[in-house]
C-alpha positions as a printed Julia matrix, in Angstrom:
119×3 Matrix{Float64}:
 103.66  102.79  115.07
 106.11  103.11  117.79
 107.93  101.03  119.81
 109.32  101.51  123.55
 110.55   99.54  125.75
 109.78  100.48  129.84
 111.39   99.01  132.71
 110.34   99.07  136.2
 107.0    99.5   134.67
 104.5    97.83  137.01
 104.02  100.93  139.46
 104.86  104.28  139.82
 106.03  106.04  137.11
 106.67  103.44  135.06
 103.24  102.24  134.99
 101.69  105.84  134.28
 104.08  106.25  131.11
 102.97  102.78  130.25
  99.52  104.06  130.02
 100.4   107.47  128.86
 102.51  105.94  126.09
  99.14  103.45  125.08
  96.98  106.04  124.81
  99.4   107.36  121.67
  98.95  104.65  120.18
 103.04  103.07  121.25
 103.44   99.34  121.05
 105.42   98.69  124.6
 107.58   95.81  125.83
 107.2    96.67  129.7
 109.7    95.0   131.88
 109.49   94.38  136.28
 109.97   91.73  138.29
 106.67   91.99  139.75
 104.71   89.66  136.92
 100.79   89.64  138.46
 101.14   93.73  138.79
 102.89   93.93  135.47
 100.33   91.78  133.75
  97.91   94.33  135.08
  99.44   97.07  133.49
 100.07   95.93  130.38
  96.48   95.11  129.96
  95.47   98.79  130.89
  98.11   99.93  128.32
  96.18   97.5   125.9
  92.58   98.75  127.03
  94.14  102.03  126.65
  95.02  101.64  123.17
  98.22  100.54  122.53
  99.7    97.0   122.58
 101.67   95.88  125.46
 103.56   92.93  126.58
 104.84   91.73  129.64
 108.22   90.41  130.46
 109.71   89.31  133.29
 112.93   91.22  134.28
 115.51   91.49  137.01
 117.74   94.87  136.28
 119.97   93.11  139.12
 120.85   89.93  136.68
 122.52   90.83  133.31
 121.34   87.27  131.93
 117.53   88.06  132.54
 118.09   91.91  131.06
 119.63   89.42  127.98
 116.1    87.49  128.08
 114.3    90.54  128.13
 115.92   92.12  125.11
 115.38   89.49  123.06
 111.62   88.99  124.23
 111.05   92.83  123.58
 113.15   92.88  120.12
 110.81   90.0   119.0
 107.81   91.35  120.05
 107.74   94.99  118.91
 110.98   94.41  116.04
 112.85   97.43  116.13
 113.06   99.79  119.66
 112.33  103.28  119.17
 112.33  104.54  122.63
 114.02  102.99  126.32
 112.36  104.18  129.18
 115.03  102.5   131.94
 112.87  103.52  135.07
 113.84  100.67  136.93
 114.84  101.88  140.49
 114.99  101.34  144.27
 115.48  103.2   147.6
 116.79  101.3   151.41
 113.93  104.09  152.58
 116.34  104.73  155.98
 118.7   107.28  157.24
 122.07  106.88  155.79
 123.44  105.89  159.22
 120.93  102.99  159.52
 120.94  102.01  156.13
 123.53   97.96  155.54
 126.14   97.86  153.23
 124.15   95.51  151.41
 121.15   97.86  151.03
 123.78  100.7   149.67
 125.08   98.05  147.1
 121.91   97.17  146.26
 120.92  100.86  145.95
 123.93  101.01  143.69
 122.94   98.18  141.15
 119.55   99.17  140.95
 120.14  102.62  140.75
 122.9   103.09  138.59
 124.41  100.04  137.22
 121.28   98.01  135.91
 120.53  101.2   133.53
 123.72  100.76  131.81
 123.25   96.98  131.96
 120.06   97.68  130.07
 120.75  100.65  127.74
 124.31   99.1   126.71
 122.26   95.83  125.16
C-alpha cells in the first residue's frame, strides 16, 4: 500500500484527490483546518476504499504543521506521496485587497508549502 499525505483536503481539490487517491487503494493522512468537513471526507475516502485519517492543521502555524507530521508519520509510517494543496485567495481586486489579506495570501500561498514539504 501507499501512503500520501493531503493538505487542504476538506474541499475542492483536495477533497476530490482524497477520494480519487481511496479508490486506489492509498492510505491518506488528510490535513485542513476545517475538522467537521474534513472528518467527512476522510470517511468518503474510507467508504471509498482506502484508509484515511483526519488531522487537524493550520499551514499558517509551523508548530501545528509539526503536530501534523508526526500524527501522519504515525499513522500511515513512511510518506510516499505530499499533496501540499493547502491554499487561499482575498477574492478582491488588487486595489481593494489589505495588506493583511496580501500577507496572508503570501503564507498560505507560498510559504506554508515549504513549511510543510521542508518537515
Amino acid at each position: 500500500m501507499r501512503n500520501a499525505v493531503i493538505t487542504g483536503a476538506s474541499s475542492g481539490i483536495g477533497k476530490a484527490l482524497a477520494i480519487e487517491l481511496a479508490t486506489r487503494g492509498w492510505n491518506l493522512a488528510l490535513g485542513a483546518r476545517r475538522m467537521e468537513r474534513l472528518e467527512q471526507v476522510a470517511r468518503a475516502a474510507r467508504e471509498a476504499g482506502g484508509s484515511a485519517v483526519a488531522i487537524r492543521l493550520d499551514v499558517t502555524d509551523t508548530a501545528s504543521i509539526d503536530a501534523f507530521w508526526r500524527q501522519a508519520e504515525a499513522s500511515l509510517g513512511e510518506i510516499d506521496a505530499l499533496i501540499s494543496n493547502a491554499g487561499r485567495s482575498a477574492l478582491a481586486p488588487l486595489v481593494e485587497c489589505s495588506d493583511e489579506d496580501l500577507k496572508a495570501d503570501v503564507v498560505v500561498n507560498l510559504l506554508s508549502h515549504l513549511w510543510v514539504a521542508k518537515r
